[in-house]
C-alpha positions in Angstrom: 19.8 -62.3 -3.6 17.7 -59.5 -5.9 16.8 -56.6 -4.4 13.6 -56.2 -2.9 10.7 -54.2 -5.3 7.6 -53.2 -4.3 5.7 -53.7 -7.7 2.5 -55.1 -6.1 1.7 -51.8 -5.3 -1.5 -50.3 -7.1 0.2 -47.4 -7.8 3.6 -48.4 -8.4 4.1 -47.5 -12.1 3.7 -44.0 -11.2 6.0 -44.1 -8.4 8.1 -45.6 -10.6 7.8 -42.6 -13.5 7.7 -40.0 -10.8 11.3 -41.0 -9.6 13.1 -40.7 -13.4 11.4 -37.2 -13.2 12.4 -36.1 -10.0 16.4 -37.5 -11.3 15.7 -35.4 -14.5 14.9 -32.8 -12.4 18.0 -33.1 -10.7 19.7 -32.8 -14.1 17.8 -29.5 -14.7 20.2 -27.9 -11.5 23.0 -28.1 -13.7 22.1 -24.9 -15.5 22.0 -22.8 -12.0 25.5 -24.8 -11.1 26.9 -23.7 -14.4 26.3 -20.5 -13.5 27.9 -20.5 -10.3 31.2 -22.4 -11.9 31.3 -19.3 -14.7 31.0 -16.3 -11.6 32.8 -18.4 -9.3 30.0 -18.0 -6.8 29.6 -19.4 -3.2 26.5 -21.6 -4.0 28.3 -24.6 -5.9 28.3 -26.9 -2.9 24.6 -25.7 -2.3 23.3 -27.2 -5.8 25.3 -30.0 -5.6 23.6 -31.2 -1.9 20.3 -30.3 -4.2 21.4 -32.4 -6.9 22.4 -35.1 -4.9 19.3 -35.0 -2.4 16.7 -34.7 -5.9 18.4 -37.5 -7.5 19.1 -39.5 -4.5 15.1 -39.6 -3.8 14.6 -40.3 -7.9 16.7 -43.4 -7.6 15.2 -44.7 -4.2 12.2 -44.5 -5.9 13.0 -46.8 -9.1 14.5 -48.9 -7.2 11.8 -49.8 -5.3 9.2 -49.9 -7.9 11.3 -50.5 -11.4 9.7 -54.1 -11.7 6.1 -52.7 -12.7 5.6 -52.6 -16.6 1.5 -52.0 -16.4 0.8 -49.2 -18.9 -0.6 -46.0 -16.8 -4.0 -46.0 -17.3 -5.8 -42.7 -16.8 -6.6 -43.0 -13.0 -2.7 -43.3 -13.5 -2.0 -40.2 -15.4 -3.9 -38.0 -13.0 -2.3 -39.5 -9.8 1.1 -38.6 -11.8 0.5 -35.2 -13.0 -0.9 -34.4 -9.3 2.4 -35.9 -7.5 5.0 -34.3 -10.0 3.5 -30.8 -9.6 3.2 -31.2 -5.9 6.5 -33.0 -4.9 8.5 -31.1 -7.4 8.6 -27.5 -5.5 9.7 -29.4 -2.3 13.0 -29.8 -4.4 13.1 -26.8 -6.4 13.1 -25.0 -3.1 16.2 -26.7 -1.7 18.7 -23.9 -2.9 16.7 -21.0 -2.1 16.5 -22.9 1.8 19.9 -23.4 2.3 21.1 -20.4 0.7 18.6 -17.6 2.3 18.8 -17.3 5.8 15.7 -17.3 7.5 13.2 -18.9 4.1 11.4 -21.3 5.9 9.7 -24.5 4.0 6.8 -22.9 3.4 8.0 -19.7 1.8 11.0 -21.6 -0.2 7.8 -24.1 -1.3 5.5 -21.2 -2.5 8.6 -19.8 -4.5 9.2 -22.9 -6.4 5.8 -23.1 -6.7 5.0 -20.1 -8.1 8.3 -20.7 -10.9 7.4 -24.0 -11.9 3.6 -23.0 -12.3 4.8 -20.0 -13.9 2.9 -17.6 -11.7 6.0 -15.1 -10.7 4.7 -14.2 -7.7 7.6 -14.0 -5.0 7.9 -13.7 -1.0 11.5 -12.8 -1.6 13.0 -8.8 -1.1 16.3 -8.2 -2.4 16.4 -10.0 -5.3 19.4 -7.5 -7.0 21.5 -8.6 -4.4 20.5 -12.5 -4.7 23.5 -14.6 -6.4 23.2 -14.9 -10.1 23.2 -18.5 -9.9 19.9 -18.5 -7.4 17.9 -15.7 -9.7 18.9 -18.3 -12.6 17.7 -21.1 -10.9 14.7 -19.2 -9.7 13.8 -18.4 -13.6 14.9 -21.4 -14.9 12.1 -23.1 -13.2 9.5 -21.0 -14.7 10.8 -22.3 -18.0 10.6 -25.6 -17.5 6.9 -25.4 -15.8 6.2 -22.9 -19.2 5.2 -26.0 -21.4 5.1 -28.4 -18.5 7.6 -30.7 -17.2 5.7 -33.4 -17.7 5.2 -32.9 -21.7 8.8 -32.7 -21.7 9.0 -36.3 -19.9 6.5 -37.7 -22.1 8.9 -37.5 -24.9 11.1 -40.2 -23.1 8.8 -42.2 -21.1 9.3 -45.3 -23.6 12.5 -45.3 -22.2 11.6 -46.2 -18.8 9.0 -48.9 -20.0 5.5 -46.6 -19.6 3.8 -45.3 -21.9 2.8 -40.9 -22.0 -0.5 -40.4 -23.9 -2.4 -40.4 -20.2 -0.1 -38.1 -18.8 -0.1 -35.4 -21.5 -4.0 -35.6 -21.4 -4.1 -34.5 -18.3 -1.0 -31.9 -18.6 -2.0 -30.4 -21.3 -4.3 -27.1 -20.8 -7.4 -26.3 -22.5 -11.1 -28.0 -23.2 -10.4 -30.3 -26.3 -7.5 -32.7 -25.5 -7.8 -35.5 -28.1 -6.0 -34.3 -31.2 -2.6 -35.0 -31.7 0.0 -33.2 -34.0 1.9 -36.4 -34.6 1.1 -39.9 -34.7 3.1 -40.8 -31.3 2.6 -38.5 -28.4 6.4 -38.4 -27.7 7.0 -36.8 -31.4 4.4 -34.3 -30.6 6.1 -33.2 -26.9 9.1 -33.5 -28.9 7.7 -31.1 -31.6 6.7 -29.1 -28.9 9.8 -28.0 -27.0 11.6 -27.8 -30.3 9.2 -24.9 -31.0 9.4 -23.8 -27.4 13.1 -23.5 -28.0 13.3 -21.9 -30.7 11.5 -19.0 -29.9 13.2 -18.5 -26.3 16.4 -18.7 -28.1 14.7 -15.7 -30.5 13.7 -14.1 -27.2 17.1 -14.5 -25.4 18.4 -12.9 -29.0 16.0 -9.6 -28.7 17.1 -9.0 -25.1 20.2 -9.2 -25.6 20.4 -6.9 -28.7 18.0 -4.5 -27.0 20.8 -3.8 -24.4 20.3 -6.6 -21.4 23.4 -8.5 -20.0 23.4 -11.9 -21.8 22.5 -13.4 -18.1 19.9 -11.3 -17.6 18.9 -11.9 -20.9 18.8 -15.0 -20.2 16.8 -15.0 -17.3 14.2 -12.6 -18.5 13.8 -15.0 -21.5 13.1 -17.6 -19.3 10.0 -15.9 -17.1 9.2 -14.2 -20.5 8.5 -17.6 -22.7 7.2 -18.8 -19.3 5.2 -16.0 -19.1 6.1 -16.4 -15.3 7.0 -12.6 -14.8 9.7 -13.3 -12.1 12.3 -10.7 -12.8 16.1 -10.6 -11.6 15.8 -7.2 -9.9 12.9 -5.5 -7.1 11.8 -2.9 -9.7 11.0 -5.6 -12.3 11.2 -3.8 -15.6 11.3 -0.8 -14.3 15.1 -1.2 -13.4 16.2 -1.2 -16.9 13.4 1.9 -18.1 14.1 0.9 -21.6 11.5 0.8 -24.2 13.3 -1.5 -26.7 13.7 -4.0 -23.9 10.0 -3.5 -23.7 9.6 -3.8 -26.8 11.2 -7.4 -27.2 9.2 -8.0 -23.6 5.9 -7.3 -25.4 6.6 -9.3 -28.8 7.3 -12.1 -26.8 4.9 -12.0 -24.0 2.4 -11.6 -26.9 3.6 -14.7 -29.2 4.0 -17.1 -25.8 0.2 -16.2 -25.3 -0.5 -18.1 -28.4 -1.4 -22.4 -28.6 2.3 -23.4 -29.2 0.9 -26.2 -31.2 0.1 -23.6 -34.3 3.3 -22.7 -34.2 4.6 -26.6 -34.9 1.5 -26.6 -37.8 3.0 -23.3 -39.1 6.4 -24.7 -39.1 5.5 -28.0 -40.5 3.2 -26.2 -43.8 6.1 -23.2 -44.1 2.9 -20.8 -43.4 2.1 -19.1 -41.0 -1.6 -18.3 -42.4 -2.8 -21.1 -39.7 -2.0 -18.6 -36.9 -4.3 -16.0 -37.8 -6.8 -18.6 -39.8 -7.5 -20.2 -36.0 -10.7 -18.2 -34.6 -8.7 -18.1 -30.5 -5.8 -17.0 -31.7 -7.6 -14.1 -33.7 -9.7 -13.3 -30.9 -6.6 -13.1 -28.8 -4.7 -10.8 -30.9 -7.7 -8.1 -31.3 -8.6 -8.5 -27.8 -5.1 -7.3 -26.9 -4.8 -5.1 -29.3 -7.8 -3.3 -27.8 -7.4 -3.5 -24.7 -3.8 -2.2 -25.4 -5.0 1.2 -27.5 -8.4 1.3 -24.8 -6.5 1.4 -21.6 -3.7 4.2 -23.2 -6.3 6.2 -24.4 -8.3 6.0 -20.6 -4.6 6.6 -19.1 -4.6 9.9 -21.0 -7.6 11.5 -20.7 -7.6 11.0 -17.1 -4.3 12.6 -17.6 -2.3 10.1 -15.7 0.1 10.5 -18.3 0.8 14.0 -20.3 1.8 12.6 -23.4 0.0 10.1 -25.9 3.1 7.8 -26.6 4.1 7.8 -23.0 0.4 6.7 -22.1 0.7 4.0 -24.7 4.7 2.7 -23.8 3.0 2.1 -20.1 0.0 0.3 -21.4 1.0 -1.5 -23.2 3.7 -3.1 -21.8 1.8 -3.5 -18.4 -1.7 -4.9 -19.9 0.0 -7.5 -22.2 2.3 -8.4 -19.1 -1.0 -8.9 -17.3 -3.2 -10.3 -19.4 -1.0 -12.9 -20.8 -0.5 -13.8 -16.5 3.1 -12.9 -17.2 3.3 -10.0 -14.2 6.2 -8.0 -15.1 5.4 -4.3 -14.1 7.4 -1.0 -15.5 5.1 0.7 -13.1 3.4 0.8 -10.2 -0.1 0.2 -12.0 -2.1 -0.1 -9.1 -1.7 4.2 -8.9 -3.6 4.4 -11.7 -7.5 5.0 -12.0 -8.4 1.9 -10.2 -10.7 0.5 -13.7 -7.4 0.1 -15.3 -5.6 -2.6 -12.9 -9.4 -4.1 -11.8 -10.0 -4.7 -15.9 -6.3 -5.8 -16.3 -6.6 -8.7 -13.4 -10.3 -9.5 -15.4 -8.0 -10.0 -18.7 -5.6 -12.6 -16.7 -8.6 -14.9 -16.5 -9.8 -15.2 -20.5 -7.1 -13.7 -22.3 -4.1 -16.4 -23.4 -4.8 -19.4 -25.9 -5.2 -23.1 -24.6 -1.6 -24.8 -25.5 -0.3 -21.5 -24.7 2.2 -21.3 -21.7 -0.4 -18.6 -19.2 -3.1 -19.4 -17.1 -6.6 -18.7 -16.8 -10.0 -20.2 -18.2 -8.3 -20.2 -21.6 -10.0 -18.0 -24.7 -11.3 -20.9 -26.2 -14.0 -21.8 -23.3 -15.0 -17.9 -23.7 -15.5 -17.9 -27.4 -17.8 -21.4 -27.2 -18.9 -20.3 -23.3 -20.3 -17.1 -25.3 -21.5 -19.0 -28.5 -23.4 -21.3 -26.2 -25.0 -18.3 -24.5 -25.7 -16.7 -27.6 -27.4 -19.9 -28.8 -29.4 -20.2 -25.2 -31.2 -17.1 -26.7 -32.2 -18.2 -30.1 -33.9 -21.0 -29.0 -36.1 -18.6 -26.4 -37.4 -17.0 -29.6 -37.3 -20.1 -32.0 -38.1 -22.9 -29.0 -37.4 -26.0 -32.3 -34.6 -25.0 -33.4 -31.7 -27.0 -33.4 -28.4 -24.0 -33.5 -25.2 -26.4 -32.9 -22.4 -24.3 -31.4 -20.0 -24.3 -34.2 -16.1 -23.1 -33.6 -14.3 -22.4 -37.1 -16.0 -25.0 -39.4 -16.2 -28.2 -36.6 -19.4 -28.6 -34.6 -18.9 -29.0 -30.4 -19.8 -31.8 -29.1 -22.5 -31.1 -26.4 -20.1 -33.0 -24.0 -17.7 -30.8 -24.1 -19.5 -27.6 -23.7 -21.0 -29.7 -20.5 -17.6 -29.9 -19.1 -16.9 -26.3 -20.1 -19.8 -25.4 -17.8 -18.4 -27.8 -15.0 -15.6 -26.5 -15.4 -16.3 -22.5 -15.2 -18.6 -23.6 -12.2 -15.9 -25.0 -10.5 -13.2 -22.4 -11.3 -15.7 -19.7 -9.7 -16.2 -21.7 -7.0 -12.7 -21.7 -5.8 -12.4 -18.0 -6.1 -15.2 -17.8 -4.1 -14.0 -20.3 -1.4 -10.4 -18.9 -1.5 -11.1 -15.1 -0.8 -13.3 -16.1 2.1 -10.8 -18.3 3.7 -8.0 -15.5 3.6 -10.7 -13.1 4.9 -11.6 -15.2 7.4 -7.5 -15.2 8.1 -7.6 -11.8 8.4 -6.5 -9.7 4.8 -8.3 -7.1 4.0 -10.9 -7.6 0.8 -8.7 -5.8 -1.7 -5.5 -8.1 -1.1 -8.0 -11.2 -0.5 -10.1 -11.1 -4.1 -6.7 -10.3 -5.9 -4.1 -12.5 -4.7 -7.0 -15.3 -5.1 -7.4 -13.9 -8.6 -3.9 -13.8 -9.2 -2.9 -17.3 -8.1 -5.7 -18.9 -10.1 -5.2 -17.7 -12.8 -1.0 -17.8 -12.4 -0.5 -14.0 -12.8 1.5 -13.1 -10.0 1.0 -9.5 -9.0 -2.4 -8.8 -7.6 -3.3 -5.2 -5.9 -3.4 -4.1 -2.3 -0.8 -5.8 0.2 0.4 -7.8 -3.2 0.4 -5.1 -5.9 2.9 -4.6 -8.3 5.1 -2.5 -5.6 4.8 -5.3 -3.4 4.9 -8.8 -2.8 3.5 -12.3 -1.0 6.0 -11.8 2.3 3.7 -10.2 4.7 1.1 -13.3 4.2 0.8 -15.5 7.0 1.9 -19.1 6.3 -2.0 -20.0 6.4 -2.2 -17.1 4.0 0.7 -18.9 1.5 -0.7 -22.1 1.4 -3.7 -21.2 0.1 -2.1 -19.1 -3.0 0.2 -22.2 -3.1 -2.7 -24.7 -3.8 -4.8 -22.2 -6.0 -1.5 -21.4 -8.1 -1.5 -25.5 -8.3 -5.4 -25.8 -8.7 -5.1 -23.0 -11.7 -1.8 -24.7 -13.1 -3.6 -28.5 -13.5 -6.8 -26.6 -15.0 -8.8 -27.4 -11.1 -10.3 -30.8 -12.2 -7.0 -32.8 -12.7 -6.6 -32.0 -9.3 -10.4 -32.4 -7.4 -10.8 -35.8 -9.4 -8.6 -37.3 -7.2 -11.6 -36.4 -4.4 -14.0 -37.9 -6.1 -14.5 -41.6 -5.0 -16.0 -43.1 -8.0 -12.3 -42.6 -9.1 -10.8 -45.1 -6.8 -13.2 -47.7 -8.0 -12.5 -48.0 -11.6 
């Protein structure tokens, strides 16, 4: 008698896709186990009821619905990435559940979250004292959500029969989706990680040289490359008050900020003259690089700090950390004069590349957002003429500054809607706006009740779920996600 397969469901490809992830994400809690074997710690049985459990649901899942061989179409894709990055955290939260007494669902949920969106904001205190195998786990996650678990399972979707070009369409971050590095979209997720790799192994290298355990080098490369920000220890970098580990911090916070896809071109030409060539990579650079000698110059006249170099080891490693929506802190910035942090959380939104591993609107949509506006004002003085917004040497497609505008529309919308919903739940304006603006953007540490000295605990559960689904909102770039609402959707 066969087994009994529910393949005439409408959505039973993806069903079918999302249980092979959620078994390869089962894999993936190996690398904490590992970890527990080698220290001989009290959490092995915990991560194998995880693994089990994770892989136990995978299984179920294609079982049911392995019979389906319709290609995903791009309803499909959407429904995917929505489901993975929504059931995922449910899982990656089972160790942190049974391990820490007293994490209910929601917190554990919020945690994984915030790894696997690479946010690094946290609602757990005592993280020194936290097993090594749960703090690896915890950053391990923030690696894998770093270049997105689903490019990663593009690369071997052939093998389970459906095909990944939808999927990494709507995965992948940034305004102008279409061009591909390779001819088949699994070489290109495959170049990718390759890349991806490479440089974390660089980064796990510099940490370790610079003085860090190898485990914590480890783990600091994983929230680094992430640019997650979670950190192994309360004080975040301020536990190790070293300025080469800073060092290494910034270098690497800086080159994760870049589209990873110039790296694979740079690679694949043996130049790297395509990095700086690229107009959003160059703007990225000198916009750090200001903001970087502007805020240490600002720290010392207003004398926060008596010496020059002092004022510029603190700056800089706090405004790259921020602006890239990594949130490590070597300080409590939120002392300082309050334009610094406020200009700092403003940075978080426009500051990384599209293709890059951080959050926000992406510099890209500011650089054509900006040409478009400069444009808007030619044409007031010179009503006929015809000024295409141009970026490098190609011409924009009016469609896709249109769905720039939608896009920047919607993203301020959600801000808006978010702070007034946890105003309405009681936080006071300060927390409100930045733990909104923090979320959304995947940063972490906001200012107020979850400032760098601080974290997410004291929110209500109301309160979490709504960082929760903005850290998920800002993840999936906000229309991945609203699409789904939308019911012309359903009907094609």
């Amino acid at each position: 008698m066969k087994a009994i397969t529910l393949t005439f469901w409408p959505c039973s490809a993806v069903l079918t896709v999302l249980g092979g992830v959620l078994v390869m994400f089962a894999m993936t809690l190996s690398i904490p186990l590992i970890f527990a074997l080698i220290f001989q710690e009290t959490t092995i049985e915990l991560f194998l009821q995880s693994i089990a459990i994770c892989a136990a649901t995978g299984m179920a899942l294609i079982a049911l619905f392995r019979g389906s061989k319709k290609e995903m179409i791009p309803r499909d894709g959407f429904m995917l990435v929505v489901l993975v990055w929504g059931v995922l955290p449910a899982f990656g939260g089972l160790p942190l559940m049974l391990h820490i007494e007293g994490l209910s669902f929601t917190d554990a949920y919020f945690e994984s979250v915030s790894a696997l969106t690479t946010t690094g904001a946290t609602v757990i205190e005592g993280l020194d004292h936290l097993p090594i195998s749960i703090n690896v786990w915890r950053h391990f996650m923030v690696l894998l959500g770093g270049m997105g678990i689903l490019v990663l399972t593009v690369a071997i979707l052939p093998i389970l029969g459906v095909g990944g070009s939808q999927i990494y369409k709507a995965e992948t971050p940034g305004p102008m989706k279409e061009e591909k590095l390779t001819p088949r979209i699994s070489e290109t997720a495959r170049g990718l990680w390759l890349v991806y790799f490479a440089i974390s192994l660089a980064c796990w290298l510099g940490y370790w040289a610079a003085g860090m355990s190898w485990w914590d080098g480890f783990m600091h490369m994983c929230s680094t490359m992430g640019l997650g920000g979670f950190s192994a220890y309360d004080a975040s970098f301020a536990y190790f008050d070293s300025p080469a580990i800073e060092i290494v911090a910034i270098i690497f916070m800086t080159l994760a900020g870049v589209n990873f896809a110039l790296y694979f071109i740079a690679w694949r030409n043996r130049s790297a003259r395509v990095i700086w060539t690229n107009l959003e990579a160059r703007s990225y650079f000198y916009l750090m690089l200001a903001s970087v000698l502007g805020i240490s110059v600002f720290l010392y006249v207003k004398g926060v700090y008596d010496d020059p170099l002092t004022a510029l080891r603190y700056a800089a490693f706090n405004v790259v950390s921020i602006a890239t929506t990594t949130g490590y802190a070597s300080t409590d910035y939120a002392q300082w004069p309050i334009f610094a942090p406020i200009y700092m959380l403003l940075l978080c939104g426009i500051a990384t590349c599209a293709g890059s591993t951080g959050g926000g609107i992406k510099m890209i949509r500011l650089i054509l957002i900006l040409k478009q506006a400069r444009n808007e004002l030619i044409r007031i003085v010179h009503p006929r003429a015809v000024v295409p917004v141009k970026f490098g040497r190609s011409i924009i497609e009016p469609a896709v500054l249109q769905s720039i505008l939608g896009f920047l529309v919607v993203y301020l919308l959600a801000i808006c809607l978010g702070t007034l919903v946890l105003l309405f739940t009681g936080l006071d304006p300060v927390t409100a706006f930045t733990a909104v603006i923090a979320s959304i953007n995947n940063t972490g540490p906001g200012l107020g009740e979850v400032g760098p000295a601080g974290n997410y605990k004291g929110l209500s559960d109301l309160q979490t779920w709504v960082c929760s689904s903005l850290m998920l909102l800002g993840r999936l770039e906000l229309m991945s996600v609203l699409v789904l609402f939308v019911p012309h959707f359903w009907r094609h």
